[in-house]
C-alpha positions in Angstrom: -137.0 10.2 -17.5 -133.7 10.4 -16.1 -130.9 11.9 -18.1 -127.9 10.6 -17.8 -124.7 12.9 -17.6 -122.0 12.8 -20.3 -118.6 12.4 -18.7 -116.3 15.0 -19.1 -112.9 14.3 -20.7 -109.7 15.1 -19.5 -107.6 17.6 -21.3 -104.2 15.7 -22.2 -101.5 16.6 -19.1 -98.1 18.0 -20.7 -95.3 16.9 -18.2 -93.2 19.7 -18.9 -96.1 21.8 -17.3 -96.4 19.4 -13.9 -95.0 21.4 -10.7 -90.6 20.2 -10.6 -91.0 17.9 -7.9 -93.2 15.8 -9.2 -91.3 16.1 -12.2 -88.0 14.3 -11.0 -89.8 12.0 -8.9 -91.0 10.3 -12.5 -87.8 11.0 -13.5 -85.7 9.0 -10.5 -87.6 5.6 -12.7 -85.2 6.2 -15.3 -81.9 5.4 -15.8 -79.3 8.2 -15.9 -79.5 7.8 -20.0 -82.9 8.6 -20.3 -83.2 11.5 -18.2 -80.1 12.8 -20.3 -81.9 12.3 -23.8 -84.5 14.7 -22.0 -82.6 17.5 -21.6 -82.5 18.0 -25.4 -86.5 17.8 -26.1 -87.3 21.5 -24.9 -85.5 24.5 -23.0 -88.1 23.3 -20.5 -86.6 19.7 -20.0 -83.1 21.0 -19.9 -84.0 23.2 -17.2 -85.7 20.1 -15.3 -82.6 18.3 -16.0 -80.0 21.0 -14.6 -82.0 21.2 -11.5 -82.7 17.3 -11.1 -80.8 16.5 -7.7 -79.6 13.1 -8.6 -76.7 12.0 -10.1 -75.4 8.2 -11.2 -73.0 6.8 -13.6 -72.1 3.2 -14.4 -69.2 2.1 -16.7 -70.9 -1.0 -16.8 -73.8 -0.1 -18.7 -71.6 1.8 -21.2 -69.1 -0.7 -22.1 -72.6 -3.1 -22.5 -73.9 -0.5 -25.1 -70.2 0.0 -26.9 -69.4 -3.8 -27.0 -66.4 -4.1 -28.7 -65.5 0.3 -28.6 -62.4 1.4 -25.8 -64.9 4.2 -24.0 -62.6 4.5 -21.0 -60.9 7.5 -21.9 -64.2 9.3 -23.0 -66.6 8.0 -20.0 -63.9 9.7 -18.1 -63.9 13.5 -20.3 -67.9 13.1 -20.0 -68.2 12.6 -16.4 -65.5 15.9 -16.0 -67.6 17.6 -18.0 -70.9 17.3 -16.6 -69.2 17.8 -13.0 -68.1 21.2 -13.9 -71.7 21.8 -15.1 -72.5 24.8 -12.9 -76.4 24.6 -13.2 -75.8 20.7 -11.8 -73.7 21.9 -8.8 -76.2 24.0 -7.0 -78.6 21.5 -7.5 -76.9 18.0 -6.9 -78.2 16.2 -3.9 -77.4 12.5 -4.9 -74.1 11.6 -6.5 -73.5 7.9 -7.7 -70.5 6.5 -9.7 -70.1 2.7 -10.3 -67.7 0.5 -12.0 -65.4 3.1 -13.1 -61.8 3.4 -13.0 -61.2 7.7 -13.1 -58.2 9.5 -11.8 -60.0 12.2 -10.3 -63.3 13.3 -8.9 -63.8 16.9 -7.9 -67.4 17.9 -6.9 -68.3 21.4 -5.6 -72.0 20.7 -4.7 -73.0 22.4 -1.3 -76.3 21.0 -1.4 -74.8 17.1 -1.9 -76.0 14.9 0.6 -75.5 11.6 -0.8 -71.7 10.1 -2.6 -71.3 6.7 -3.8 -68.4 5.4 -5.5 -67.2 2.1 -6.6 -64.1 1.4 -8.2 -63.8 -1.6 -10.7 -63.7 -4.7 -8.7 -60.8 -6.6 -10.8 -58.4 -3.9 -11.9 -58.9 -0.5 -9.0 -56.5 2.0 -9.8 -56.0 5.2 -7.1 -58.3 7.8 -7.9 -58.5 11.9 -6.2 -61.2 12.3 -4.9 -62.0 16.0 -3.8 -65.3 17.0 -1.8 -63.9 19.3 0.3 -66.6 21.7 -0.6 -70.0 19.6 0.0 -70.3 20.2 3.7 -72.9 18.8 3.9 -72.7 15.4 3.0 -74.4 12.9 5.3 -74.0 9.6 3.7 -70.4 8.3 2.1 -70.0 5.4 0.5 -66.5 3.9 -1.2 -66.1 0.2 -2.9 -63.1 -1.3 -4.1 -61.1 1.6 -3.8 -57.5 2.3 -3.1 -57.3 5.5 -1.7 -55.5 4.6 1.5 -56.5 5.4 5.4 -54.9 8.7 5.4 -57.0 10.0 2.4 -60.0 8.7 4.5 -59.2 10.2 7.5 -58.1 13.7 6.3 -61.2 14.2 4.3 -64.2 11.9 5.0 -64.1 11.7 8.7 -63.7 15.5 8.9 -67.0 16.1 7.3 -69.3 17.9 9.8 -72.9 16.7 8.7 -71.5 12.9 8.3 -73.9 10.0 9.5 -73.4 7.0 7.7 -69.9 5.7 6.5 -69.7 2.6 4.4 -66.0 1.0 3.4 -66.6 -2.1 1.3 -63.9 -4.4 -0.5 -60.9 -2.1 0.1 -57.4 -3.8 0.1 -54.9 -1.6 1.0 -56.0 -0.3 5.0 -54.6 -2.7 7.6 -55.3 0.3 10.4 -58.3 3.0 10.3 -59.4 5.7 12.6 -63.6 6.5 12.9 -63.4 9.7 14.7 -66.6 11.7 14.0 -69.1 12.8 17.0 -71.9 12.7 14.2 -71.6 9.2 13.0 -74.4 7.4 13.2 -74.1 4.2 11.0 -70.3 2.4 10.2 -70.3 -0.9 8.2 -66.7 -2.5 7.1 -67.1 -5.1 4.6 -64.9 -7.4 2.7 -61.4 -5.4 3.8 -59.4 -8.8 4.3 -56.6 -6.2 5.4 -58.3 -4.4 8.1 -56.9 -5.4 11.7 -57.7 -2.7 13.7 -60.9 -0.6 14.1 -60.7 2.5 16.2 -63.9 4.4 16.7 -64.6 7.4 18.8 -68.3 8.7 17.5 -70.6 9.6 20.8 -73.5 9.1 18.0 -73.1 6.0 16.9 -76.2 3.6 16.7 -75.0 1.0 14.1 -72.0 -1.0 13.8 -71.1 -3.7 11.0 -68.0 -5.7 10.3 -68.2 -8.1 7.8 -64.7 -10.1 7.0 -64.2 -12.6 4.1 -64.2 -16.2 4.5 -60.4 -16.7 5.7 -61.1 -14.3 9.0 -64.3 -16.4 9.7 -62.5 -20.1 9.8 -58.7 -18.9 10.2 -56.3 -17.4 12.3 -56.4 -14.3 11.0 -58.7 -11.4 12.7 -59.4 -7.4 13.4 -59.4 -6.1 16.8 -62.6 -3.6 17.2 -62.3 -1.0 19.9 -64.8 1.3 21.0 -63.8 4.4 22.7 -67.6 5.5 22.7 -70.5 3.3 22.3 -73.2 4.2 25.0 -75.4 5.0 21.9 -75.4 1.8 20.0 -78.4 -0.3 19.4 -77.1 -2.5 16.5 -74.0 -4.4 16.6 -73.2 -7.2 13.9 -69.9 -8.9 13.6 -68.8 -11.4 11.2 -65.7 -13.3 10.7 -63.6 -11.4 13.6 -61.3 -14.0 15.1 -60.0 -11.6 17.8 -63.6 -11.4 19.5 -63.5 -13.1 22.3 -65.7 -14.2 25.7 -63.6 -11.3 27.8 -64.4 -8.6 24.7 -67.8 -9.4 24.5 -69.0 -9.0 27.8 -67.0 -5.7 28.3 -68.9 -4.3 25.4 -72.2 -5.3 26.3 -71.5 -3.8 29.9 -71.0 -0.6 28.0 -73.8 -0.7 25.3 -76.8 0.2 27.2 -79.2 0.8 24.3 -78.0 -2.6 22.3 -81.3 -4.0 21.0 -80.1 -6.6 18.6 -76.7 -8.4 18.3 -75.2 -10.7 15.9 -72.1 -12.4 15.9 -71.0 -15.0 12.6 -68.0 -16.9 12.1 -66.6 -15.2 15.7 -64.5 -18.9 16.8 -62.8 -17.5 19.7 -65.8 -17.2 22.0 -65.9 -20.1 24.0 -68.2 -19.5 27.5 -70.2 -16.2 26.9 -72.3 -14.3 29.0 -75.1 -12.0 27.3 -76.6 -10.4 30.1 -78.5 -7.4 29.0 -81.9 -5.4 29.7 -82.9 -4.0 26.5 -81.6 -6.5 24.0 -84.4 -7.8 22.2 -82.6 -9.7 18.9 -80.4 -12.0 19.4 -78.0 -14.4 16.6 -75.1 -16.7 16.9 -74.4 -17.8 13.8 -71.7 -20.3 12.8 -70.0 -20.1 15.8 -68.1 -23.2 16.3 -65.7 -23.0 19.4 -68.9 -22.0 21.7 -69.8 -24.3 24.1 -71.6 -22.6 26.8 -73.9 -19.6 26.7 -75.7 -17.7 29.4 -78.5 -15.6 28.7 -80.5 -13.4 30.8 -82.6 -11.0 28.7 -86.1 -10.1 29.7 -86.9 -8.0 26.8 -85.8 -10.7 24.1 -87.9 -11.1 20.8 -86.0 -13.0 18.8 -83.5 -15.4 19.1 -81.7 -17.4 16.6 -78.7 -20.4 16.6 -77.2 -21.6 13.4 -73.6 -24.1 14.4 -71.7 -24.0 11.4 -73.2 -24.4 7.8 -75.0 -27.3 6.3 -72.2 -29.4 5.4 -70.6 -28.7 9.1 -74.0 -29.7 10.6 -73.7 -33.0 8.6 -70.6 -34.4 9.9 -70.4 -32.7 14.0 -73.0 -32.4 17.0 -73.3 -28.8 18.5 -72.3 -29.3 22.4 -74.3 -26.2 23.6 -78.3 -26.7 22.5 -79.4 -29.9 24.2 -83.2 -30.4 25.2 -82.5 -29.3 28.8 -80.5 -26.1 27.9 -83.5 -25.2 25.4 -86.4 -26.2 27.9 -84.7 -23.6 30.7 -83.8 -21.1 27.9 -87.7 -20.7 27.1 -88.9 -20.4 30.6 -86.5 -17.5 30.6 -87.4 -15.7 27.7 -90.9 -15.1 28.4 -91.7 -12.5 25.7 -90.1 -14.4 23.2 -92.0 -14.6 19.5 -89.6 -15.7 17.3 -87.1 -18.8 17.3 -85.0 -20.4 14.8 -82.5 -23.4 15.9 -80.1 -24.9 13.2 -77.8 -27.4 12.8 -78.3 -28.5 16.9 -77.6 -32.1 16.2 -77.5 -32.5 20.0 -81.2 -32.1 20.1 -83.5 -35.5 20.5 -86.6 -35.0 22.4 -87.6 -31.5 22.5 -90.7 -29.4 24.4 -91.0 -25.5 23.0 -94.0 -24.7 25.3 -94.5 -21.6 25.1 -97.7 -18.7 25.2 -96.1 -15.9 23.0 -94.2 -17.6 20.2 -95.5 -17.0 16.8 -92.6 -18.1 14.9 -90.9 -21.5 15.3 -88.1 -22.5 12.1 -86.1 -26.1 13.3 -83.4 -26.4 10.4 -81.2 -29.4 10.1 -81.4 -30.8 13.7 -80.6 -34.7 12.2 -80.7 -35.7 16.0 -84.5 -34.8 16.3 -86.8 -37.7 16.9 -89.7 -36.2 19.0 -91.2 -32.5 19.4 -94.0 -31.5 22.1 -95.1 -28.0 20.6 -97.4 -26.0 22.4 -97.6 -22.5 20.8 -101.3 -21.0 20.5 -100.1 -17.9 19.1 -97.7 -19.7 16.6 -98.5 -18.2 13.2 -95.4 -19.6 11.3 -93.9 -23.1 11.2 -90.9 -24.0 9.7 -89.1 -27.6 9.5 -86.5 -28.7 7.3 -84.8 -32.3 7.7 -80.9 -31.6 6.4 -81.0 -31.0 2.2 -81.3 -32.2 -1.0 -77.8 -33.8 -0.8 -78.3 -36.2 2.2 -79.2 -39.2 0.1 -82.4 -41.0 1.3 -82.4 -40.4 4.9 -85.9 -40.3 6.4 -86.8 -37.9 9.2 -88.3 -40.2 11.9 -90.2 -36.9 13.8 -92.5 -35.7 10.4 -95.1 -38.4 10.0 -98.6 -38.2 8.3 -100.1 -38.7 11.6 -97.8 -35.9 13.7 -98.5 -33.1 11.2 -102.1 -33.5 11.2 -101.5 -33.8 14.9 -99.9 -30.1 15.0 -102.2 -28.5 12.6 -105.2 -29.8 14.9 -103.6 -27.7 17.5 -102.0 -24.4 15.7 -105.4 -22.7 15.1 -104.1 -19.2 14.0 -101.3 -20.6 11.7 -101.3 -18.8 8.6 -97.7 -20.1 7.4 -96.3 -24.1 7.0 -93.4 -24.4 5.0 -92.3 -28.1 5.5 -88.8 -29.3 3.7 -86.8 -32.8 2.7 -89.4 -34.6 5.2 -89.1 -37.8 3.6 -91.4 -39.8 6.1 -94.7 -37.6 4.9 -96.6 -40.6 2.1 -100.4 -39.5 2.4 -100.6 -35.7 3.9 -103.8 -34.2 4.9 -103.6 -30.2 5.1 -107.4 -29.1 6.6 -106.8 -25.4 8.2 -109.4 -22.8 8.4 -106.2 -19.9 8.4 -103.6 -20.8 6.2 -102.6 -18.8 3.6 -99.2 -20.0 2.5 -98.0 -23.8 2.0 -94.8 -24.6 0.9 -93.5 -28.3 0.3 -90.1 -28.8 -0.5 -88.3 -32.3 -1.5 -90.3 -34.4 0.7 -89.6 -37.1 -1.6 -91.5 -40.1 -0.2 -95.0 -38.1 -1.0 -97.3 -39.6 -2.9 -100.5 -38.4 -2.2 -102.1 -34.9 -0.4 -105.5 -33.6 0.4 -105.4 -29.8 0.8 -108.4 -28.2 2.5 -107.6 -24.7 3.1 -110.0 -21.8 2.5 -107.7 -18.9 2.9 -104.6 -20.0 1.0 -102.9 -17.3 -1.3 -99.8 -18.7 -1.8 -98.7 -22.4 -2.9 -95.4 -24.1 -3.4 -94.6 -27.5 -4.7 -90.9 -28.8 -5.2 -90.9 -32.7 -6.1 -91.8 -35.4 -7.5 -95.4 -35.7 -9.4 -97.8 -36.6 -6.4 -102.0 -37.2 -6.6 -104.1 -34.7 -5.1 -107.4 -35.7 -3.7 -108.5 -32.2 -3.1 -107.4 -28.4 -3.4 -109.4 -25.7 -2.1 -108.0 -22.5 -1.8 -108.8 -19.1 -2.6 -109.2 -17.8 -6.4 -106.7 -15.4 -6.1 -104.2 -17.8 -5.0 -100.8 -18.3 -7.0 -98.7 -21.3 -7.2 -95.5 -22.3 -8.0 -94.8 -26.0 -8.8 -91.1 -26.8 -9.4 -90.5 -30.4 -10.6 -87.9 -33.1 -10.6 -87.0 -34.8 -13.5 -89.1 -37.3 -14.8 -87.8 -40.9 -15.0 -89.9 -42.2 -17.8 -92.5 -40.3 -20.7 -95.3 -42.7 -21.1 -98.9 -42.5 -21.4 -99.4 -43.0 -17.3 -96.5 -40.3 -16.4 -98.3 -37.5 -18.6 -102.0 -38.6 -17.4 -100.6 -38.4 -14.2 -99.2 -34.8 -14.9 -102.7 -33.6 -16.4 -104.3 -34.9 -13.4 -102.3 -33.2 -11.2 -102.5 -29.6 -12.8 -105.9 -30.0 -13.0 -106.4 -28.7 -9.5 -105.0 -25.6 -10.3 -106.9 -24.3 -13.1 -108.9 -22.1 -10.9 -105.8 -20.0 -9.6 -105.0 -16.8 -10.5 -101.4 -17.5 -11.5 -99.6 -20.6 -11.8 -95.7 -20.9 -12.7 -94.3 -23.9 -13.8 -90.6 -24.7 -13.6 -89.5 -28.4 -14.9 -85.8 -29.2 -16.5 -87.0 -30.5 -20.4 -89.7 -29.4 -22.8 -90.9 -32.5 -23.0 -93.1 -32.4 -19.7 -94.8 -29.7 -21.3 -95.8 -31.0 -24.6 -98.9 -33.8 -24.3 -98.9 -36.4 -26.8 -101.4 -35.6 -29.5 -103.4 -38.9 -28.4 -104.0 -37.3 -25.0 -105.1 -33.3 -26.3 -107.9 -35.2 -28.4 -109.6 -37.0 -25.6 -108.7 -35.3 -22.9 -109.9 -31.6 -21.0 -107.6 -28.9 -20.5 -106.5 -29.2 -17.4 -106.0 -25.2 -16.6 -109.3 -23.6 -18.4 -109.5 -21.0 -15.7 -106.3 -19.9 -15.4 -105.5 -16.2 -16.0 -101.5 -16.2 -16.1 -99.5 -18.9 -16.7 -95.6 -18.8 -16.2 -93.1 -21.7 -17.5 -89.2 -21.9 -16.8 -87.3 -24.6 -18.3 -84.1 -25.2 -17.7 -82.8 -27.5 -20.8 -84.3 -25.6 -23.8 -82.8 -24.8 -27.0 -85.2 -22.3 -28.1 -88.6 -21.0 -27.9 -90.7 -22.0 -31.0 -94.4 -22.2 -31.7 -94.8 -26.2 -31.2 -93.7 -25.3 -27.4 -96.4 -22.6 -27.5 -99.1 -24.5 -29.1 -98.2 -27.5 -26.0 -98.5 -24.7 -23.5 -101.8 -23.4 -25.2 -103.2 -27.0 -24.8 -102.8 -27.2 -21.5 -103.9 -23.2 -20.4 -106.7 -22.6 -23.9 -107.3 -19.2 -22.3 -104.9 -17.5 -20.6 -104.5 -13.6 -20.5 -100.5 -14.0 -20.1 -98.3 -16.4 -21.2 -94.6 -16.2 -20.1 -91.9 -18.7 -21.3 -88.1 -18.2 -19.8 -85.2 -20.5 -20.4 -81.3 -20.1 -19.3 -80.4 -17.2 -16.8 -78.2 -13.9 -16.9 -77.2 -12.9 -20.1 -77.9 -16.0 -21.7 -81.3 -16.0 -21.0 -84.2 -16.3 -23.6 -87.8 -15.4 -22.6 -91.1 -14.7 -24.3 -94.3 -12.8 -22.9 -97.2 -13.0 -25.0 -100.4 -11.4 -23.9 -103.8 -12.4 -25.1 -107.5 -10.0 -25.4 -110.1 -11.5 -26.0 -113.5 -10.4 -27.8 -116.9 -11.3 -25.9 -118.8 -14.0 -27.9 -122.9 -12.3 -28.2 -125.8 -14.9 -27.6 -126.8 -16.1 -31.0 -123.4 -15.1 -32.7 -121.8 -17.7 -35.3 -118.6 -19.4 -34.4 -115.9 -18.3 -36.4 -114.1 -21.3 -35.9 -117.0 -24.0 -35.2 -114.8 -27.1 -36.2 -111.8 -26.3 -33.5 -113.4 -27.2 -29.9 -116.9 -29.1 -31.8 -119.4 -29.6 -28.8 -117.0 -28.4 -25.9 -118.6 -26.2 -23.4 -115.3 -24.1 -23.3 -113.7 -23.2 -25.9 -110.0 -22.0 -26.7 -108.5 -19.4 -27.4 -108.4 -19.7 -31.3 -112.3 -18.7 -31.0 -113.2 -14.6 -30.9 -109.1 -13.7 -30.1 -109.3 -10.1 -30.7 -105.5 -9.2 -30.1 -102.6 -11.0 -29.3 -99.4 -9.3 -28.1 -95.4 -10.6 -28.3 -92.6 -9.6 -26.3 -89.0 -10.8 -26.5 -86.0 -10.3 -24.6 -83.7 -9.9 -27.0 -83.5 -8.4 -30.5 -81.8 -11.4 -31.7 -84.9 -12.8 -31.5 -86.8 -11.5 -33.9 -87.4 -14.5 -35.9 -88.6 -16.3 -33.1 -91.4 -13.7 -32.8 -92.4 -13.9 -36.4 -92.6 -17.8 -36.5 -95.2 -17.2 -33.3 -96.8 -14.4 -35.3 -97.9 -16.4 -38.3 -98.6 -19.6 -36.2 -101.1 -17.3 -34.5 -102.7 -15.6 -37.7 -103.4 -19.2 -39.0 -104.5 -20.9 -36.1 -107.0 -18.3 -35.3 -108.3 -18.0 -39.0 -109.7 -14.3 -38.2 -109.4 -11.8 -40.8 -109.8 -8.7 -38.1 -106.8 -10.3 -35.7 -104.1 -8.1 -34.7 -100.6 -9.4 -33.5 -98.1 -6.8 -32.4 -94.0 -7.5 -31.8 -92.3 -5.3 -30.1 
């Protein structure tokens, strides 16, 4: 006879006792207000709190929970006061402060290593800062602020342990010095006043400038010098007017270690030359005075070519990318893997042969009528005919026949994300190695047989279509966004049913549609027709027009998913958004047990949920609604008729 052994139980784990850094490692998944309220449970939490490293305040999040209360004044006298904490000052590591509009900042912290500020984006006002004392500061962050250059200069620039600077949305510098042998990292964002960048740091790997939308399509511009820049190996520049063909190729003379470069919105460059050894990443994005590249690097990955946006694209024909230019570019670039053309209208008849590529993405090329793709490594495919907005133009390239042409050949694809291909009617999807499908607004679909084994991710954006067959794995989720339906009659919901049939084996399924009334099948339908999702374990809906969430929405959703674990309904967005999460456990039913409810389902093989539901759980977004939850409450304790039920709101 074979004893078994009786688990031992745990002893219950105080956290006060666990060693400190463990400690505020579960406390950094709080928010600044929580980890405050435990400093008062026990000497022992205030001491974990005076010696937690990390510091952040938003003014934001305080003005949310005083709606309607002035707490400027006293957000300002608290964050003083915990600043001249002395316990916090030997300890801080990480100081954060968002949103707020303070005079003065002074932090004497030797051990900080981290400062971000942000002013208030509408209204800054000058604030002092003074970190004269935290040597050792190696990451420095300022937003909005209107400190000047001087102030910048004098005492960020000087810091000796400085690696990564970050100036974001600052009005007031026209001129700014980066002299600091330690630097690392620079970005300059969103300072429309900024024309002239200085910067002398031997260290320096990365480089960002990021201008607003009037330096990327005017005359206006910022002239970047480097004084030392052997050491950089990322260089992105956006919206600089002043870059030009002469600038460029200077820079990359001197940039010996540049491995990825990407220029946006930079006009001015008319006939460049990237010649470079080590560059493996290249983009050129949006630039719309180029007309002639040259490119000689062996060691390129990745290259991508975007001319202009999607409007842009629309109306003029990129002069550079033509089918000849491309054909010689690949022979070049014989390690390439991943390429991504865009908005090249000047394209027609195209060959991207090719033994290395694994990525392929051809975006808005309207000229495009024919594509010879030889890729065997090709793991990703991506091809999107213009957008939404272009009306009922057909792509004359993406046929029925020519995809299941390509998927014949791309034996290791595991990614097909196909968009606005209006020429697609019957589809047939048979791959032994896909694992994510995604069809977007290919609006001439009607019909589409999916064979594909290994799938774990599907997405549908479009019109109600007929599937023939979907086999995927069990563990696959899908996400089926739908247009607006023209007519509700009986042939548009059965239609609908039939459709979401085919999913009711996935794990997860999220439906997003635009009106309630998708969702709810006519009574006629429920009583002689199956449930289309039975096996589905989460079911997620979003609707877009929805004035609230009540039970007769719930009860539709129930018809259609009878035994879901989760149930998840969402309307609106932001603030104004309304959602309910309802979670469902379920009791086994023992052989030979009496139905509780034998008149619900009669002589179905499955039944729903209202049979052995042992606990049912309800979770809403918002206190307001409250009455919601109760309404769903009692529709659940009388549709289940169980006296041992339990329904918890929270």
């Amino acid at each position: 006879m074979i004893r078994k052994k009786r688990l031992k139980t745990m002893d219950p784990i105080n956290l006060a006792d666990l060693p400190e850094p463990i400690v505020h490692h579960i406390m950094s998944f709080l928010t600044t207000m929580d980890v405050t309220r435990l400093s008062v449970l026990s000497k022992k939490f205030f001491s974990l709190w005076s010696s937690y490293p990390v510091m952040e305040f938003d003014q934001k999040r305080v003005n949310a929970n005083f709606e309607g209360v002035s707490v400027d004044s006293r957000f300002d006298t608290a964050i003083l006061m915990v600043l001249k904490n002395g316990f916090l000052s030997k300890t801080l590591m990480e100081f954060e402060l968002h949103s707020c509009n303070v005079k003065c900042i002074k932090i004497d912290a030797p051990n900080l290593r981290s400062f971000i500020f942000s002013s208030s984006k509408y209204n800054p006002k000058p604030c002092h800062i003074d970190v004269l004392k935290c040597r050792n500061i190696k990451y420095f962050s300022l937003n909005n602020v209107v400190n000047g250059r001087d102030w910048i200069e004098e005492h960020v620039f000087t810091l000796s342990e400085l690696r990564t600077f970050i100036l974001n949305g600052c009005q007031d510098i026209g001129h700014i010095r980066v002299w600091n042998d330690k630097l690392e990292r620079v970005e300059f964002r969103g300072c429309n006043l900024l024309t002239s960048i200085e910067l002398k740091a031997t260290s320096l790997e990365s480089f960002t400038y990021k201008g607003n939308e009037i330096l990327a399509h005017g005359d206006m511009g910022c002239n970047i010098t480097f004084f030392a820049s052997k050491c950089i190996k990322y260089l992105s520049i956006k919206g600089a007017a002043l870059i030009t063909d002469r600038w460029l190729e200077v820079q990359l003379a001197k940039m010996t270690r540049l491995e990825r470069l990407k220029l946006e919105g930079c006009n001015s460059l008319r006939k460049i030359k990237v010649i470079h050894e080590k560059l493996q990443i290249l983009e050129l994005c949006s630039c719309l005075g180029l007309v002639e590249a040259e490119i000689h690097t062996p060691q390129l990955i990745s290259f991508m070519y975007q001319y202009g946006s999607e409007n842009i694209a629309m109306q003029q024909s990129d002069k550079m990318v033509t089918d000849q230019w491309l054909e010689a570019l690949l022979a070049k670039m014989t390690r390439l893997e991943r390429l991504k053309l865009e908005g090249c209208n000047s394209l027609r008849k195209i060959k991207v042969i090719h033994d290395k590529l694994q990525i392929l993405e051809l975006c808005s090329c309207l000229g495009l009528v024919e594509a010879e793709i030889h890729t065997p490594q090709l793991i990703s495919f991506t091809y999107q005919y213009g957008n939404e907005n272009a009306g009922q133009q057909s792509d004359k390239m993406v046929t029925d026949q020519w995809l299941e042409a390509l998927l014949a050949k791309m034996t290791l694809l595991e990614r097909l994300r196909l968009k606005c291909c209006n020429s697609l009617k019957k589809i047939k999807v048979l791959h032994a190695k896909l694992q994510i499908l995604e069809l977007y607004s290919c609006n001439g679909l009607e019909e589409a047989d999916i064979d594909t084994p290994q799938l774990v991710s599907f997405v549908y954006h479009g019109n109600v279509i007929e599937l023939g067959k979907m086999v995927t794995r069990t563990s696959c989720i899908a996400t089926l966004s739908m247009k607006e339906w023209t007519t509700y009659d009986n042939a548009s919901f059965c239609k609908w049913r039939n459709l979401l049939s085919f999913f009711g084996h996935f794990k997860a399924l999220t439906l997003i549609c635009n009106s309630p009334k998708e969702m709810m099948m006519p009574e006629l339908h429920r009583e002689r027709l199956v449930s289309p999702l039975y096996g589905l374990q989460h079911l997620e809906i979003r609707i877009k027009l929805l004035g609230k969430i009540d039970s007769d929405l719930v009860d539709g959703l129930l018809w259609l998913s009878p035994l879901p674990n989760t149930l998840h309904v969402s309307t609106g967005s932001g603030s104004r958004m309304q959602m309910i999460n309802i979670k469902f456990v379920y009791s086994h039913m023992i052989e030979g047990e009496e139905d509780r409810n034998p008149f619900c389902c009669g002589t179905k093989a499955v039944k729903c949920w209202k049979h052995h539901l042992k606990r049912v759980e309800i979770q809403s977004s918002d206190v307001s609604h409250k009455n919601k939850s109760n309404e769903l409450q009692r529709y659940f304790l009388t549709n289940a008729r169980m006296s041992d039920l339990i329904v918890s709101v929270n």
